[in-house]
NUVEX-328464 format. One record per residue (C-alpha): y, z, x; residue in three letters. Coordinates in Angstrom, 1 decimal, padded with zeros to 4 digits. Each point is the difference from the previous one (the first is absolute). Layout:
NUVEX-328464
<py: Y&pz: Z&px: X&residu: ALA>;
...
This chain:
NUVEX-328464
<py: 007.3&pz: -005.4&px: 009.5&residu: UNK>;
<py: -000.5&pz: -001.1&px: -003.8&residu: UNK>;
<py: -001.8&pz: 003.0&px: -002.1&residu: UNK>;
<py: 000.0&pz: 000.7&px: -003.7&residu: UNK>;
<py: 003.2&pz: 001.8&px: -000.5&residu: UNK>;
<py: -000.2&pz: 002.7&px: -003.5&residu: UNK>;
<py: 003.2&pz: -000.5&px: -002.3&residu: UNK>;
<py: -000.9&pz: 002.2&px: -003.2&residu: UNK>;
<py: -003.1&pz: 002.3&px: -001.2&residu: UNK>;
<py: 001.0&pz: -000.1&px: -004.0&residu: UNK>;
<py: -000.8&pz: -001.2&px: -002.5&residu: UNK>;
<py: -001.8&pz: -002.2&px: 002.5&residu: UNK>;
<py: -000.6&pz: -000.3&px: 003.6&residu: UNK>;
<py: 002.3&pz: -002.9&px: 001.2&residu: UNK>;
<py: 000.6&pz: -001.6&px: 003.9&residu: UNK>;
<py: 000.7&pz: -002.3&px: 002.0&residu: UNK>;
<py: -001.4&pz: -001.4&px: 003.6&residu: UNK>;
<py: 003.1&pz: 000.1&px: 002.2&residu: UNK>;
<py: 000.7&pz: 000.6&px: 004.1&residu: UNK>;
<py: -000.2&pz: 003.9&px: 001.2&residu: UNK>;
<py: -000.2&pz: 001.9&px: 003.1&residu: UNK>;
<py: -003.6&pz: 000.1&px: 001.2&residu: UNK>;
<py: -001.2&pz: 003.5&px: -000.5&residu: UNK>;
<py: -002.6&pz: 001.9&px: 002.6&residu: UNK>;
<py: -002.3&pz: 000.9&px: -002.4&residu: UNK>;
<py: -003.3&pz: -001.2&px: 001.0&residu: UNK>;
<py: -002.9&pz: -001.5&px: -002.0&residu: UNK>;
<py: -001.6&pz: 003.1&px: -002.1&residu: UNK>;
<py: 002.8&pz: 002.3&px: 000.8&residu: UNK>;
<py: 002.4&pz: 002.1&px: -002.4&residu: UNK>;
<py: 002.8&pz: -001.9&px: -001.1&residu: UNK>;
<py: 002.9&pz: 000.5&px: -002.2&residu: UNK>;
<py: 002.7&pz: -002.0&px: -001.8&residu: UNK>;
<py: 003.3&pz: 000.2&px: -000.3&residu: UNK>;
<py: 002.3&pz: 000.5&px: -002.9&residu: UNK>;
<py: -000.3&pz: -002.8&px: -002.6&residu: UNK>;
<py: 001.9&pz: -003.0&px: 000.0&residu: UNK>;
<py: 000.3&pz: -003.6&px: 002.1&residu: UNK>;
<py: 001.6&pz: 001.9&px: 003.2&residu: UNK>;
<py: -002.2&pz: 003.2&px: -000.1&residu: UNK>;
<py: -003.3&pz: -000.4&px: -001.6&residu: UNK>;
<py: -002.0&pz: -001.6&px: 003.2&residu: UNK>;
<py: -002.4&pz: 002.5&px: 001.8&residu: UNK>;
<py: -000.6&pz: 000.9&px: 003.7&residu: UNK>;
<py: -003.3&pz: -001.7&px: 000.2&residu: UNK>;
<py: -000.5&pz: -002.7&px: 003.0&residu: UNK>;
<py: 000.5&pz: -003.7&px: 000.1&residu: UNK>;
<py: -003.1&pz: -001.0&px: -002.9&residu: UNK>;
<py: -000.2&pz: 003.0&px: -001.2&residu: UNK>;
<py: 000.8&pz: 001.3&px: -003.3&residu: UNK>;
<py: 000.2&pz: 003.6&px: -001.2&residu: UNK>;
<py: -002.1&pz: 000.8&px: -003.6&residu: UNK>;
<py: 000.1&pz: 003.3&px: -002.0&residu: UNK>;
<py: 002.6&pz: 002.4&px: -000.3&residu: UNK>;
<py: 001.0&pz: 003.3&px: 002.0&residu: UNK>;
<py: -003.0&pz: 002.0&px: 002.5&residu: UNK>;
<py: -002.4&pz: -003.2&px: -001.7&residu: UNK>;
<py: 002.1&pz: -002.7&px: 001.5&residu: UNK>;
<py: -001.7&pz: -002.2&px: 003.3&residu: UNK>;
<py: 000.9&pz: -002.8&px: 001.4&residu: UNK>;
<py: -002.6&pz: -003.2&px: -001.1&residu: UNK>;
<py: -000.3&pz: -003.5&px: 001.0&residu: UNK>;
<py: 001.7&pz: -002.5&px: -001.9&residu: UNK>;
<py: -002.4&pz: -002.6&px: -001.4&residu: UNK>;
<py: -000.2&pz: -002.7&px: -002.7&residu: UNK>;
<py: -001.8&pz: 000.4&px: -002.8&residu: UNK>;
<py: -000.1&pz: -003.2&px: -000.9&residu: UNK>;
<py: -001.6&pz: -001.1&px: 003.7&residu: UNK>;
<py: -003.5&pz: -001.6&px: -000.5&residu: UNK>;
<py: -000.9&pz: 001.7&px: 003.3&residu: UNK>;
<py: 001.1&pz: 003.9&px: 000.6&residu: UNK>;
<py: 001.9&pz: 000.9&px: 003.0&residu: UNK>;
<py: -000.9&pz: 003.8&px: -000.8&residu: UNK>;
<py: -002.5&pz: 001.9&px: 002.8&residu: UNK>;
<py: -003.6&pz: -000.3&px: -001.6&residu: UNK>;
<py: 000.1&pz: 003.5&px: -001.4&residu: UNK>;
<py: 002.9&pz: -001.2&px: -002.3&residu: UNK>;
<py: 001.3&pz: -001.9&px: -003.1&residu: UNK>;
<py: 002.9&pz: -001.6&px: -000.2&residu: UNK>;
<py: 001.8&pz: 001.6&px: -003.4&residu: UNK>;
<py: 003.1&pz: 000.0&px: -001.7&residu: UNK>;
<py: 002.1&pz: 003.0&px: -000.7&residu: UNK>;
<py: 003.1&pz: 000.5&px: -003.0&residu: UNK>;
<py: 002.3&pz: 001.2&px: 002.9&residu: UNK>;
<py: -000.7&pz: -003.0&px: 002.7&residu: UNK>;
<py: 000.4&pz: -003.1&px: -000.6&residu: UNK>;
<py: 001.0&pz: -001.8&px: -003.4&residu: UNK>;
<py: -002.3&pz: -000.9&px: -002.9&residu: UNK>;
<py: -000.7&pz: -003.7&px: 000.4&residu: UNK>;
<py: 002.6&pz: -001.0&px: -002.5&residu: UNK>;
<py: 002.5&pz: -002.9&px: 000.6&residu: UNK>;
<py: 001.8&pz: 000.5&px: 002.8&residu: UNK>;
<py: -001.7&pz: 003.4&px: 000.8&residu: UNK>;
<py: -002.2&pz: 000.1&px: 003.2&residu: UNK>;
<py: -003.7&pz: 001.0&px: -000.5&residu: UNK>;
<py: -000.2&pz: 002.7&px: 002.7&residu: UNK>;
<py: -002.9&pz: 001.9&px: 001.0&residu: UNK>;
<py: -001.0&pz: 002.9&px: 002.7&residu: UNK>;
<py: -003.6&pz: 000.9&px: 001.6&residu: UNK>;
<py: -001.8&pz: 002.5&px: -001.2&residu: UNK>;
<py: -003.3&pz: 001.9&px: 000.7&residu: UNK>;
<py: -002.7&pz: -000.9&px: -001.9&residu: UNK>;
């Protein structure tokens, strides 16, 4: 499966989308990352899932794109981006987002 994949934390969050193992983390459960870098930094989320937040905070969200003039988020969400998913839009970065209650 493709997923966003965390290379470095400082000065700046950087990453990349690559191919992982699918994780069995399901949508709105705990998640956590591995080590940083382009072979270690996916999570353990499912297939369109993404894990946000950092240590007991950390739960698996569904991917969605910010950009998208129709949300694919459940109602009850918003479809926003976050420093450690997802790149910031730039050239050549992908403009990644993940669901989120409203």
């Amino acid at each position: 499966m493709c997923s966003w994949i965390q290379i470095a934390a400082s000065p700046s969050f950087a990453g990349a989308i690559g191919c992982v193992p699918e994780g069995d983390r399901p949508i709105g459960a705990s998640c956590v990352h591995g080590a940083l870098g382009p072979e270690t930094g996916y999570d353990n989320c499912v297939l369109g899932a993404v894990c946000v937040g950092d240590g007991a905070a950390a739960i698996c969200r569904a991917f969605c794109d910010p950009a998208a003039a129709t949300s694919t988020c459940a109602s009850s969400e918003t479809c926003t981006t976050d420093p450690g998913v997802g790149g910031d839009g730039s050239p050549g970065m992908p403009m990644l987002g993940a669901c989120a209650p409203t």
